[in-house]
N, CA, C and O atoms as a CHARMM CRD file, in Angstrom:
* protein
*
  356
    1    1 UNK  N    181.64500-213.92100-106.01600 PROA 1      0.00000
    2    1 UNK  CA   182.81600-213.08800-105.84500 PROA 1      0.00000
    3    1 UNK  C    183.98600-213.98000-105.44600 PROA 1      0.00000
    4    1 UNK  O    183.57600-215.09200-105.11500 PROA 1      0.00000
    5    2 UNK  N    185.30500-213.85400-105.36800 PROA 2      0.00000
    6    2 UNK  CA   186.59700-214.47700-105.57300 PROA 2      0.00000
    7    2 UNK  C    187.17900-214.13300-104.36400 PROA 2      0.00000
    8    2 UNK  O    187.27200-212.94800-104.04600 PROA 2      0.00000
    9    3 UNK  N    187.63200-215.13400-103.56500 PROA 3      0.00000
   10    3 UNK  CA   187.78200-215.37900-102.14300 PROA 3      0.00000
   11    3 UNK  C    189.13900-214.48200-102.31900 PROA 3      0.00000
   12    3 UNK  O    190.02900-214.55100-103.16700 PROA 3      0.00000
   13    4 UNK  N    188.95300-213.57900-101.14900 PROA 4      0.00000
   14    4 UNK  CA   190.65900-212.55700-101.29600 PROA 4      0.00000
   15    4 UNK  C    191.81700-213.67300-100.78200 PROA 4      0.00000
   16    4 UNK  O    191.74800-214.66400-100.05400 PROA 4      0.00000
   17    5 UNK  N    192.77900-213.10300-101.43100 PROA 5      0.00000
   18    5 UNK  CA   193.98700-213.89400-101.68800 PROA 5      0.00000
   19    5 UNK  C    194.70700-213.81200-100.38700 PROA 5      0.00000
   20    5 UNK  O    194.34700-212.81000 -99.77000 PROA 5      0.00000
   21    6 UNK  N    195.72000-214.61400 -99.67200 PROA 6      0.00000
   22    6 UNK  CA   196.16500-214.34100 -98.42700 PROA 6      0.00000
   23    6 UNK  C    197.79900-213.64400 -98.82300 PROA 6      0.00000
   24    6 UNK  O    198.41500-213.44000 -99.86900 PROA 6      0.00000
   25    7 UNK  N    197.98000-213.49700 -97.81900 PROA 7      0.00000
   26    7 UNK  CA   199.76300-212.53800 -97.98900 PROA 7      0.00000
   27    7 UNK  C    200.26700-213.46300 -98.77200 PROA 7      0.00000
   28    7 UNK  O    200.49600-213.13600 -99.93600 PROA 7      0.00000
   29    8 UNK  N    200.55900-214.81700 -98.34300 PROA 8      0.00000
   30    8 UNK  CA   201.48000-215.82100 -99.30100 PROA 8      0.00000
   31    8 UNK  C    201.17200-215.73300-100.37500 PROA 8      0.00000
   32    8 UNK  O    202.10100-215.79400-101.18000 PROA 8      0.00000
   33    9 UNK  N    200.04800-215.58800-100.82300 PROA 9      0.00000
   34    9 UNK  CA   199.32500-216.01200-102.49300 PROA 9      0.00000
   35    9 UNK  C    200.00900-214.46800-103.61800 PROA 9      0.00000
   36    9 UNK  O    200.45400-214.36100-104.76100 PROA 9      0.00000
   37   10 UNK  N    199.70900-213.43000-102.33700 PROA 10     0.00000
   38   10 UNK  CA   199.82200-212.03600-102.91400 PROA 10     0.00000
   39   10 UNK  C    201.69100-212.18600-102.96100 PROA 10     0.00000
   40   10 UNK  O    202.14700-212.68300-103.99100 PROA 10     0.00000
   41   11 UNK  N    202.41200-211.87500-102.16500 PROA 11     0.00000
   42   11 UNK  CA   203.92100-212.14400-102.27000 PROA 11     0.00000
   43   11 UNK  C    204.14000-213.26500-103.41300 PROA 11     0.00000
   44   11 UNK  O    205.19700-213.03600-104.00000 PROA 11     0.00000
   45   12 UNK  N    203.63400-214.12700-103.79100 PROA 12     0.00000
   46   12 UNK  CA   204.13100-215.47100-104.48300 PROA 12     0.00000
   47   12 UNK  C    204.18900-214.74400-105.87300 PROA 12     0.00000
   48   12 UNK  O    205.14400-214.70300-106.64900 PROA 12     0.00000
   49   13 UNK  N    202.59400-214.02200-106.04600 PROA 13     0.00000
   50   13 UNK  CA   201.93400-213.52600-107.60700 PROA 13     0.00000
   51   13 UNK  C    203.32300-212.04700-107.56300 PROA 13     0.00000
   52   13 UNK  O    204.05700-211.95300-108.54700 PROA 13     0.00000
   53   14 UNK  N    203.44200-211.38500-106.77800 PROA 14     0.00000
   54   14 UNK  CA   204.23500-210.32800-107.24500 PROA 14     0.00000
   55   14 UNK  C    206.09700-210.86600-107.39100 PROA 14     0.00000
   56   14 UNK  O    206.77600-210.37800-108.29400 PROA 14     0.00000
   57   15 UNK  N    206.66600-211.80900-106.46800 PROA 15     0.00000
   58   15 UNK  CA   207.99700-212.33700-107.01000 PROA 15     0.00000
   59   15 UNK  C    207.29800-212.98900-108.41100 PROA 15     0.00000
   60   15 UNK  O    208.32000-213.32900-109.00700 PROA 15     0.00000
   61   16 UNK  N    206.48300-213.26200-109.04800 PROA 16     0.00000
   62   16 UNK  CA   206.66900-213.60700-109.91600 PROA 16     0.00000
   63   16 UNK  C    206.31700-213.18300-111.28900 PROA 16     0.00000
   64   16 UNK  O    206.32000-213.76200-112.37500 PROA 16     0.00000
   65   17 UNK  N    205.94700-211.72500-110.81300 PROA 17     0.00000
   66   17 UNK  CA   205.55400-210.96500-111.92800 PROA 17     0.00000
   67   17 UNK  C    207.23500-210.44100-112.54100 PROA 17     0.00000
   68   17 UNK  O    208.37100-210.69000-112.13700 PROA 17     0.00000
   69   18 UNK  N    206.69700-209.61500-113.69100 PROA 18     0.00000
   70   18 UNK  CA   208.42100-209.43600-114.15600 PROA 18     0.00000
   71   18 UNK  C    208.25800-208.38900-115.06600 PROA 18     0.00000
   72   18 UNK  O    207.63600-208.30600-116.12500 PROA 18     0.00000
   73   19 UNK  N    209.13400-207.39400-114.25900 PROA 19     0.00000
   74   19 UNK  CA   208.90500-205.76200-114.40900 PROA 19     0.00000
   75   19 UNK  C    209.52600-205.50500-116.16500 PROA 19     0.00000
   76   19 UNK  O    209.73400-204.38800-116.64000 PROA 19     0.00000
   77   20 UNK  N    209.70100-206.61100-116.78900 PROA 20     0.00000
   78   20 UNK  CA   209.29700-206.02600-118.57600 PROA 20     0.00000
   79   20 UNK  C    208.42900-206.21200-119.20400 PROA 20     0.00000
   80   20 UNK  O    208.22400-205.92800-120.38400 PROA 20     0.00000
   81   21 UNK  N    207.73700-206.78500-118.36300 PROA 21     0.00000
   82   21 UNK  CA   206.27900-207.46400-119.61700 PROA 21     0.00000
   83   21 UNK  C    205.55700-206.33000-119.45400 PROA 21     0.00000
   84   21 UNK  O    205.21900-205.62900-118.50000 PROA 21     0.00000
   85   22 UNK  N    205.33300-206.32800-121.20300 PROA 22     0.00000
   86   22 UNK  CA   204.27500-205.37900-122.09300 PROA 22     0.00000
   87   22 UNK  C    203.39300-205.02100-121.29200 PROA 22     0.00000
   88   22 UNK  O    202.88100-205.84400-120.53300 PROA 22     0.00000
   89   23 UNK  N    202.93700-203.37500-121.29800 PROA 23     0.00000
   90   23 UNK  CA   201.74100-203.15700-120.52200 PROA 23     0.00000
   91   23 UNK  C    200.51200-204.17600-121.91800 PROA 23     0.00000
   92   23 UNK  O    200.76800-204.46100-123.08800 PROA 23     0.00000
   93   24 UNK  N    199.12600-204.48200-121.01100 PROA 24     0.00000
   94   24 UNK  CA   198.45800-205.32200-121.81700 PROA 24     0.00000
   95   24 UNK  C    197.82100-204.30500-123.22200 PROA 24     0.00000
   96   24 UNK  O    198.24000-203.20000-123.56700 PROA 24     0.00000
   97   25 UNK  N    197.07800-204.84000-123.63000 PROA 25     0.00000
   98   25 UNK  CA   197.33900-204.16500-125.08300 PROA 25     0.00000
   99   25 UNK  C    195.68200-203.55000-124.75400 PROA 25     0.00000
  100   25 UNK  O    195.43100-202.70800-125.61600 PROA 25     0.00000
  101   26 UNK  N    194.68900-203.69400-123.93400 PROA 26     0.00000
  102   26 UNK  CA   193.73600-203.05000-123.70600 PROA 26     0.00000
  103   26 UNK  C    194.03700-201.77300-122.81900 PROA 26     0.00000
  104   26 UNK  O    193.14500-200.99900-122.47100 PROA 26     0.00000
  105   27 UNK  N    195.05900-201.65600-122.56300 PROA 27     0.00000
  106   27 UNK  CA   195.45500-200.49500-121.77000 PROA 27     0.00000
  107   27 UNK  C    195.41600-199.22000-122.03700 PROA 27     0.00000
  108   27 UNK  O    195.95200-198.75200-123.04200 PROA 27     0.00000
  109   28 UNK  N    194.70000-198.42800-121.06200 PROA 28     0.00000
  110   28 UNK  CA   194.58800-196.67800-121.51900 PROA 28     0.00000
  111   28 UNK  C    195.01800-195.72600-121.08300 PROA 28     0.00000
  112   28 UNK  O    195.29000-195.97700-119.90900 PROA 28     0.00000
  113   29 UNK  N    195.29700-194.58800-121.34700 PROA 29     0.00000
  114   29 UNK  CA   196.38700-193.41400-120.65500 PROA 29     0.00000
  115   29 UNK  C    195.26600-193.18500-119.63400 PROA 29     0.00000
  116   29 UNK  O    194.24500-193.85800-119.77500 PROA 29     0.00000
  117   30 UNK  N    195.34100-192.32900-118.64300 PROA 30     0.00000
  118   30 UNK  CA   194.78600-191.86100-117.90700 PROA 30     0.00000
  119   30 UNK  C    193.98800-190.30400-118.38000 PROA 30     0.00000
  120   30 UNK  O    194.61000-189.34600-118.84000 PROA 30     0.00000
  121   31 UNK  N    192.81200-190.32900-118.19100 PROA 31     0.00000
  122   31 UNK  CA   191.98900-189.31200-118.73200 PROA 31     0.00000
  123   31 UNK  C    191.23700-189.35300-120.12100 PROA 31     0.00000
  124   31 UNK  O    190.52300-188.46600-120.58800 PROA 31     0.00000
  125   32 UNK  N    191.61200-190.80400-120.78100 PROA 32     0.00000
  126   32 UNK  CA   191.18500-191.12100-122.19400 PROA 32     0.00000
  127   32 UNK  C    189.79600-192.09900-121.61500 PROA 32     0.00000
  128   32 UNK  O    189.78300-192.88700-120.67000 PROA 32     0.00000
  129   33 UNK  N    188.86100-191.78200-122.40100 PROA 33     0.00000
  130   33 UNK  CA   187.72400-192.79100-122.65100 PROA 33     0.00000
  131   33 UNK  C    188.03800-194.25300-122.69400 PROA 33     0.00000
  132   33 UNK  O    189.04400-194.50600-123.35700 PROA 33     0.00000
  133   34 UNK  N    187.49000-195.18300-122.20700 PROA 34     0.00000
  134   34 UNK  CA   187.66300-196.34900-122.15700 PROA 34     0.00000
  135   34 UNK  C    186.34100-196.97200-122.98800 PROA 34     0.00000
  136   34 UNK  O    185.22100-196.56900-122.67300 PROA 34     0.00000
  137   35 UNK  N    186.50700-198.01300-124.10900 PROA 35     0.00000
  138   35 UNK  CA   185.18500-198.59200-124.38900 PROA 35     0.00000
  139   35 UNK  C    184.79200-199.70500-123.55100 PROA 35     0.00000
  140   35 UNK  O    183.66600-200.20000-123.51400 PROA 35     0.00000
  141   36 UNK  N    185.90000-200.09600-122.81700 PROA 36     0.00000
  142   36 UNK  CA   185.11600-201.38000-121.82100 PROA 36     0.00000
  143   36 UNK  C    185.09700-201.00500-119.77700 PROA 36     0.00000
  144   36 UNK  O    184.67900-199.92800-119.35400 PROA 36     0.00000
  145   37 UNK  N    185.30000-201.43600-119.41200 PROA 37     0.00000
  146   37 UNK  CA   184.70100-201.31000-118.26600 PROA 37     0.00000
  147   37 UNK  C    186.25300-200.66100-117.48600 PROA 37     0.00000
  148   37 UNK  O    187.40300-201.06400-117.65900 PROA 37     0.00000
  149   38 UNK  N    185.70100-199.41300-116.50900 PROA 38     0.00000
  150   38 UNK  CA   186.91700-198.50200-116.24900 PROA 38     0.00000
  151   38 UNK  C    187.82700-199.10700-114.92700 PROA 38     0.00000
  152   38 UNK  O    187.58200-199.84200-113.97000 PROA 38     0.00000
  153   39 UNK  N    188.98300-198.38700-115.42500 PROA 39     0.00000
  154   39 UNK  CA   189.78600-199.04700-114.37900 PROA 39     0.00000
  155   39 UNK  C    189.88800-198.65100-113.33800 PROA 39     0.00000
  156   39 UNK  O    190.05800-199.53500-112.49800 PROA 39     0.00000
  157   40 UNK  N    189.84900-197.22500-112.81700 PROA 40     0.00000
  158   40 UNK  CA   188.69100-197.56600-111.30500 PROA 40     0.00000
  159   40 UNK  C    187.50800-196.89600-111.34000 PROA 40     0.00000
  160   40 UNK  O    187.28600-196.25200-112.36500 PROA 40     0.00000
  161   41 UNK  N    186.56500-196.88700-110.33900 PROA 41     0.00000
  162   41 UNK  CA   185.54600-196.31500-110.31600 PROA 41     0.00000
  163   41 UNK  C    185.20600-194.98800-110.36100 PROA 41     0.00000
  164   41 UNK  O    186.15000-194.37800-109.85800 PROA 41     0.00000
  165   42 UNK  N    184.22600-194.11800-110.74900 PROA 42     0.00000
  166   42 UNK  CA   184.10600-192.98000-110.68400 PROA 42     0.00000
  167   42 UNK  C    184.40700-192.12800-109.21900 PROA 42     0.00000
  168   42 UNK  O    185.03700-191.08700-109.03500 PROA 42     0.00000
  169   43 UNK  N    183.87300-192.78900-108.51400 PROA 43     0.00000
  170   43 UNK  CA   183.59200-192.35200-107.05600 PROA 43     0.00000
  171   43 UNK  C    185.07500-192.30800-106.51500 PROA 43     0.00000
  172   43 UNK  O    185.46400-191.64200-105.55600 PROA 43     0.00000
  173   44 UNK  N    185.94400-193.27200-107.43800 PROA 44     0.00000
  174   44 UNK  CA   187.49900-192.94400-106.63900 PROA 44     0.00000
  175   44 UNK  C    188.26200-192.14700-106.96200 PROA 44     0.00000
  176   44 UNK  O    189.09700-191.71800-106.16500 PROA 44     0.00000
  177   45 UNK  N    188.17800-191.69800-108.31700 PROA 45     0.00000
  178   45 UNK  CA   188.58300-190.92800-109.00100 PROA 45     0.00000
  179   45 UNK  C    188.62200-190.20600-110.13100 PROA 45     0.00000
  180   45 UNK  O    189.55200-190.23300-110.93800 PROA 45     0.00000
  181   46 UNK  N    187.44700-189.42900-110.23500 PROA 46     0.00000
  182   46 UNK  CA   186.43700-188.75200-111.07700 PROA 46     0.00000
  183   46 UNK  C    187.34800-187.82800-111.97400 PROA 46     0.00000
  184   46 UNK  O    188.15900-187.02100-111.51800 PROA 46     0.00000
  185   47 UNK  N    187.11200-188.05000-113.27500 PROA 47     0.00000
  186   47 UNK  CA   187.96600-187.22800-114.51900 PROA 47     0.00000
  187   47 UNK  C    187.03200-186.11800-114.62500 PROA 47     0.00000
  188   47 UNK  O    185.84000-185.91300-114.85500 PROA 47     0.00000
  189   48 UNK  N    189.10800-184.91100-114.09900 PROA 48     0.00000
  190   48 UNK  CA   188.50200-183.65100-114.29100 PROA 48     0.00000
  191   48 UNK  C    187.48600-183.26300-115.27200 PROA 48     0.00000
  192   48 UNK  O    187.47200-183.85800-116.35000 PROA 48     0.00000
  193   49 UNK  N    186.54800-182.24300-115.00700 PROA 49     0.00000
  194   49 UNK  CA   185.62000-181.60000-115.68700 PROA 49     0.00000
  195   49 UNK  C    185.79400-180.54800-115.64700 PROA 49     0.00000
  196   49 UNK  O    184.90300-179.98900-116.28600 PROA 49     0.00000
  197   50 UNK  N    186.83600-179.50100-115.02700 PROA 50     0.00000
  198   50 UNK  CA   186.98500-178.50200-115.54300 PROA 50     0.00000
  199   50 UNK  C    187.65000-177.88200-116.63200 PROA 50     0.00000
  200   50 UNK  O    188.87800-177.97000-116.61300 PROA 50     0.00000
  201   51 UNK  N    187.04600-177.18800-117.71400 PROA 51     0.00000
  202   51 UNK  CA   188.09600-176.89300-118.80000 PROA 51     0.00000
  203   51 UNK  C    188.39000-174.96400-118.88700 PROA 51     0.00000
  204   51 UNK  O    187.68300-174.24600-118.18000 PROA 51     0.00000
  205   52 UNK  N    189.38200-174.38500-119.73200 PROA 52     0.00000
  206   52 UNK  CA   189.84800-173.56400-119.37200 PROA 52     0.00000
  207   52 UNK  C    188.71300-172.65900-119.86900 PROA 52     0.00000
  208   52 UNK  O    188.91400-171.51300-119.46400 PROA 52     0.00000
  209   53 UNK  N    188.10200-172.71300-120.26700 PROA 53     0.00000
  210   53 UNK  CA   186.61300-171.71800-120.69500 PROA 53     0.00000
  211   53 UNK  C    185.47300-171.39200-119.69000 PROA 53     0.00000
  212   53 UNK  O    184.48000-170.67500-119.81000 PROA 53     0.00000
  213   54 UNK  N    186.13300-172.47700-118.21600 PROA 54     0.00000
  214   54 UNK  CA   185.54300-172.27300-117.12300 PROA 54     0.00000
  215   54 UNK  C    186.23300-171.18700-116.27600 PROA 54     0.00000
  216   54 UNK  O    185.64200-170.50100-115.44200 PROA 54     0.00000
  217   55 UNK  N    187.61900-171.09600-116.58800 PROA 55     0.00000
  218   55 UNK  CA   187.91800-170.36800-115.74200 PROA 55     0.00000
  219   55 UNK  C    187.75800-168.62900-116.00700 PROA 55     0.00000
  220   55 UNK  O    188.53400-167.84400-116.55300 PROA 55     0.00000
  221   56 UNK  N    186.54200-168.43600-115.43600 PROA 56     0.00000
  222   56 UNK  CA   186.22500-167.14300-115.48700 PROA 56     0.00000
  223   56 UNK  C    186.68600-166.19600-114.42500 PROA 56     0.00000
  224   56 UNK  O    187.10100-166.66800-113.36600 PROA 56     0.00000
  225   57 UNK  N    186.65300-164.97900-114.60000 PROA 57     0.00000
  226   57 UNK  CA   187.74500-163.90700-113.83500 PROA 57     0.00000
  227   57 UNK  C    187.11900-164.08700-112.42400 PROA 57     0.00000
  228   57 UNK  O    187.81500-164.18100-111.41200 PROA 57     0.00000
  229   58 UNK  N    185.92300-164.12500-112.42000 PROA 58     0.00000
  230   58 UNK  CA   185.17900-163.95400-110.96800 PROA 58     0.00000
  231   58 UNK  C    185.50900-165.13300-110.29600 PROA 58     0.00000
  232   58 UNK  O    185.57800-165.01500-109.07200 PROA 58     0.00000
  233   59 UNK  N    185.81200-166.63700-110.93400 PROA 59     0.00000
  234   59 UNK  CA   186.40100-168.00900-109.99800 PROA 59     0.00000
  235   59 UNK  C    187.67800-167.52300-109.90200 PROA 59     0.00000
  236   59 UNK  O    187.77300-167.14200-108.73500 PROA 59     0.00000
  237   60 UNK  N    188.55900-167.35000-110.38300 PROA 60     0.00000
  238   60 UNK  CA   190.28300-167.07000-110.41500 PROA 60     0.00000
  239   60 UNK  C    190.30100-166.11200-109.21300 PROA 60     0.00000
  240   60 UNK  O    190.83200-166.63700-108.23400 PROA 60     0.00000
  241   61 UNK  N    189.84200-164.76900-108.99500 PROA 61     0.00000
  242   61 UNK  CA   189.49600-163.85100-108.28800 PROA 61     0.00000
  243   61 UNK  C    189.29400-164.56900-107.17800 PROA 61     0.00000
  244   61 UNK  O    190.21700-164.87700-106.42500 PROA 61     0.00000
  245   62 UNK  N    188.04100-164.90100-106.98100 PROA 62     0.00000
  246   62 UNK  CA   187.84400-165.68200-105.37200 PROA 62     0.00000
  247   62 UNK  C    188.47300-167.05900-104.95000 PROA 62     0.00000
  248   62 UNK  O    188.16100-167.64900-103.91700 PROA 62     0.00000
  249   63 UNK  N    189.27600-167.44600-105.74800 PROA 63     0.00000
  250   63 UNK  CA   190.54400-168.52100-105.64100 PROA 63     0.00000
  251   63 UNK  C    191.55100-167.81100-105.14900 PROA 63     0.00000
  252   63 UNK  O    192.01800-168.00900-104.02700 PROA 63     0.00000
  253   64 UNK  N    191.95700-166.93600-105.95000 PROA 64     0.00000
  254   64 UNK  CA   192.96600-166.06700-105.90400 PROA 64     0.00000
  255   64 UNK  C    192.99900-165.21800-103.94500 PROA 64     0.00000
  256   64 UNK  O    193.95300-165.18200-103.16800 PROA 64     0.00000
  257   65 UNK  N    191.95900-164.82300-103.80300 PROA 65     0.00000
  258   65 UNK  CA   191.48300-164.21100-102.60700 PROA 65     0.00000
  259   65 UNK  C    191.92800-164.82700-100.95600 PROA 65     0.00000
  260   65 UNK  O    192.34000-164.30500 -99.91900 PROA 65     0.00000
  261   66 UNK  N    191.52800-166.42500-101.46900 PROA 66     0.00000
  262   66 UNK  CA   191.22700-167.47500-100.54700 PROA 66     0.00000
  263   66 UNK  C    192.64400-167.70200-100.16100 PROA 66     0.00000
  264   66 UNK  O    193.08600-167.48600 -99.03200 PROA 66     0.00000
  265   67 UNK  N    193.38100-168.18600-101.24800 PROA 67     0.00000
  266   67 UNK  CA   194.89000-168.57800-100.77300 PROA 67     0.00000
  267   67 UNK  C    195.31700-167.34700-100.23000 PROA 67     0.00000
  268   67 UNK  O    195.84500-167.42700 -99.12100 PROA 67     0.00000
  269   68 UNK  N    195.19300-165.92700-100.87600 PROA 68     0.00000
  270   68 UNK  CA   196.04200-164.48000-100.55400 PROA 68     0.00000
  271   68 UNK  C    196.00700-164.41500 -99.02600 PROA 68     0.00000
  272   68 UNK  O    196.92400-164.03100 -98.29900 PROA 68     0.00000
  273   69 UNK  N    194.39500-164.99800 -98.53800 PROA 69     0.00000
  274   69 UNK  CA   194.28900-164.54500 -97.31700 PROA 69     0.00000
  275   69 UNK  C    194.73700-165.61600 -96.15000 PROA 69     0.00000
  276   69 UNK  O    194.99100-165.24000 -95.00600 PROA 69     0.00000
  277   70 UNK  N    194.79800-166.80200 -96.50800 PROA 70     0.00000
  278   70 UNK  CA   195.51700-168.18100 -95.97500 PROA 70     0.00000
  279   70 UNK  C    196.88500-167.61400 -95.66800 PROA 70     0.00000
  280   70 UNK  O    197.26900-167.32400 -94.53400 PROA 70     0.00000
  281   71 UNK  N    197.75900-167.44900 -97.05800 PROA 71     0.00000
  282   71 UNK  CA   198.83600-166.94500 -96.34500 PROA 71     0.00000
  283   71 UNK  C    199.05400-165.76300 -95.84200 PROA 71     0.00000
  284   71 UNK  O    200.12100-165.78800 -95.22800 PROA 71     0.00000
  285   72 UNK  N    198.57800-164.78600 -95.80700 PROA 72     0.00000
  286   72 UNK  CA   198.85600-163.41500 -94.86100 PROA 72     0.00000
  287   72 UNK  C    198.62100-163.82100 -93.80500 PROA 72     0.00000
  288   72 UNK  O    199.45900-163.48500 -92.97000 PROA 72     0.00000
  289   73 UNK  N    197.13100-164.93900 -93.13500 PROA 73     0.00000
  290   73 UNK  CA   196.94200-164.98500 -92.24900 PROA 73     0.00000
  291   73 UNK  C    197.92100-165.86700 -91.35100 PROA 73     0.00000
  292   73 UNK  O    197.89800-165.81400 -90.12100 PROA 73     0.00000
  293   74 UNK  N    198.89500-166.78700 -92.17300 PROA 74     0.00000
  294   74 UNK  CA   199.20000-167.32000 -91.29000 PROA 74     0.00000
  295   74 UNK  C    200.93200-166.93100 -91.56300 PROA 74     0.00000
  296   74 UNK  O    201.91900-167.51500 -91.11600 PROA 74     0.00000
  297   75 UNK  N    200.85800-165.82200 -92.39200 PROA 75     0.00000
  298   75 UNK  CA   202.32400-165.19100 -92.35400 PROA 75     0.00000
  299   75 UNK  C    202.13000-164.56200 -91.03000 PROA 75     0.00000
  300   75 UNK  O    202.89400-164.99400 -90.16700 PROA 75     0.00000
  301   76 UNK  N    201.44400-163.81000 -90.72300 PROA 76     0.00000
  302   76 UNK  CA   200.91800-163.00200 -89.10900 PROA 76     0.00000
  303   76 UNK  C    201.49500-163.88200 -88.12100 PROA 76     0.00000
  304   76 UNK  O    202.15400-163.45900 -87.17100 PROA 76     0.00000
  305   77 UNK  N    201.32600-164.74400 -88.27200 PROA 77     0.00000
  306   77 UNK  CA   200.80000-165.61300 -87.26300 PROA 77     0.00000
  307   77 UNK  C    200.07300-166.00100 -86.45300 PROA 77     0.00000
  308   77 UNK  O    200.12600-165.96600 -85.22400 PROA 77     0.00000
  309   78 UNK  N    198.98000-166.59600 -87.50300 PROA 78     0.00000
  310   78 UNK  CA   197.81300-166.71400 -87.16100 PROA 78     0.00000
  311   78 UNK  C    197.31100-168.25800 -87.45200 PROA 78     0.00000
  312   78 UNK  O    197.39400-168.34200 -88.67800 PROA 78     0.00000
  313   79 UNK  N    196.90000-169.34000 -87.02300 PROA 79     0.00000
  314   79 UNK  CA   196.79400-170.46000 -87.23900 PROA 79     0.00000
  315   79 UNK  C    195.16400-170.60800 -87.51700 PROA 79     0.00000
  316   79 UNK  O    194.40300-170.45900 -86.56200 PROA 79     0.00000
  317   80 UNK  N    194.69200-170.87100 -88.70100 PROA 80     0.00000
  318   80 UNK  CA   193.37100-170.85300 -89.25900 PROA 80     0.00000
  319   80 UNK  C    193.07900-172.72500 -89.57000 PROA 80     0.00000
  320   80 UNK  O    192.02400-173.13900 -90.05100 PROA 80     0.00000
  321   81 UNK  N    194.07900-173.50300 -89.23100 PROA 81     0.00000
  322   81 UNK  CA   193.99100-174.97100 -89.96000 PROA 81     0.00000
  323   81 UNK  C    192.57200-175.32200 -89.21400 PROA 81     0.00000
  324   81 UNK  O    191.91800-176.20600 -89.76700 PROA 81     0.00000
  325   82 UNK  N    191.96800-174.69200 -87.93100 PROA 82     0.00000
  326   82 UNK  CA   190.42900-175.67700 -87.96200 PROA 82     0.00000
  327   82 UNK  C    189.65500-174.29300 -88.01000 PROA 82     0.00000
  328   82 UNK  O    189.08400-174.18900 -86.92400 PROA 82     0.00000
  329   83 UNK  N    189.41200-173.28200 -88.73200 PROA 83     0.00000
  330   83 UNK  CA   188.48100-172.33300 -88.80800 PROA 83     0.00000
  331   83 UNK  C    188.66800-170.83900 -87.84300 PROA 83     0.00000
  332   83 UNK  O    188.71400-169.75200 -88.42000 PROA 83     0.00000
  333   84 UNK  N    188.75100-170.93000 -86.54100 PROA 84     0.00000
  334   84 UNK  CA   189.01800-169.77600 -86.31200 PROA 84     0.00000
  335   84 UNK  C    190.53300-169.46800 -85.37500 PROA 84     0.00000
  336   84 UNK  O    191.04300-170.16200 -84.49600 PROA 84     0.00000
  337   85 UNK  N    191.04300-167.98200 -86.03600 PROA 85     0.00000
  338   85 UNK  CA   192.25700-167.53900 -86.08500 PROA 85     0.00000
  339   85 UNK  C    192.54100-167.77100 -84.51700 PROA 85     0.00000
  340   85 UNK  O    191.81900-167.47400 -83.56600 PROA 85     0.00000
  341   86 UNK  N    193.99800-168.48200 -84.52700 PROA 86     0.00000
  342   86 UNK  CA   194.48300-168.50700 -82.79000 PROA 86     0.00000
  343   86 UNK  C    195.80500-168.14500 -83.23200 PROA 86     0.00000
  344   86 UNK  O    196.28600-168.16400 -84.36400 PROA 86     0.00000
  345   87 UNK  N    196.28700-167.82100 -82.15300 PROA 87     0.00000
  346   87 UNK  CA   198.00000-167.57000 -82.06800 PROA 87     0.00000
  347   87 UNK  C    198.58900-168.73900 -82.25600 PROA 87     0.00000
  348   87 UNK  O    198.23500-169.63800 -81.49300 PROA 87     0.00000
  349   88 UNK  N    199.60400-169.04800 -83.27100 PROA 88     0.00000
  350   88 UNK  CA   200.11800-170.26100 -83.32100 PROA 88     0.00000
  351   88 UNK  C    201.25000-170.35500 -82.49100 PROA 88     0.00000
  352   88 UNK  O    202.08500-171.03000 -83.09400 PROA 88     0.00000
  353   89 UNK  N    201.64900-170.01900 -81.45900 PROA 89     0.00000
  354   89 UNK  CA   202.58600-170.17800 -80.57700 PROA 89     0.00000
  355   89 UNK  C    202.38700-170.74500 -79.29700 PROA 89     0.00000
  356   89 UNK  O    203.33400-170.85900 -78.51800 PROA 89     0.00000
């Protein structure tokens, strides 16, 4: 593995990068298949899997429910941010 670079090395490489050069030509939009090895890991940032044939009335509904009741509850004034309702004052 490749000894990490120190601040000087990192400051030196970015004054000397130069904000017109061509993105590289292996380069991919974000959310497109890659044939070689991805540019970050799954675990950091996993491409959505939901598509709109998922969204069935009964998920929308209890989505729909969750926020309705977030904000009434804390239109009241009611503070729910760690689980149970307190007076936010």
């Amino acid at each position: 593995m490749a000894e990490p670079l120190s601040d000087a090395e990192l400051t030196e490489l970015a004054m000397a990068a130069s904000p017109a050069d061509p993105f590289a030509a292996d380069a991919v939009a974000f959310g497109q298949e890659s044939a070689g090895a991805e540019l970050l890991p799954e675990w950091y940032m996993p491409v959505p899997q939901m598509s709109a044939a998922d969204r069935t009335p009964r998920r929308v509904f209890t989505v729909g429910l969750i926020v309705m009741s977030m904000l009434l509850l804390n239109g009241a004034g009611l503070c729910v941010t760690y689980g149970l309702p307190e007076i936010a004052w």
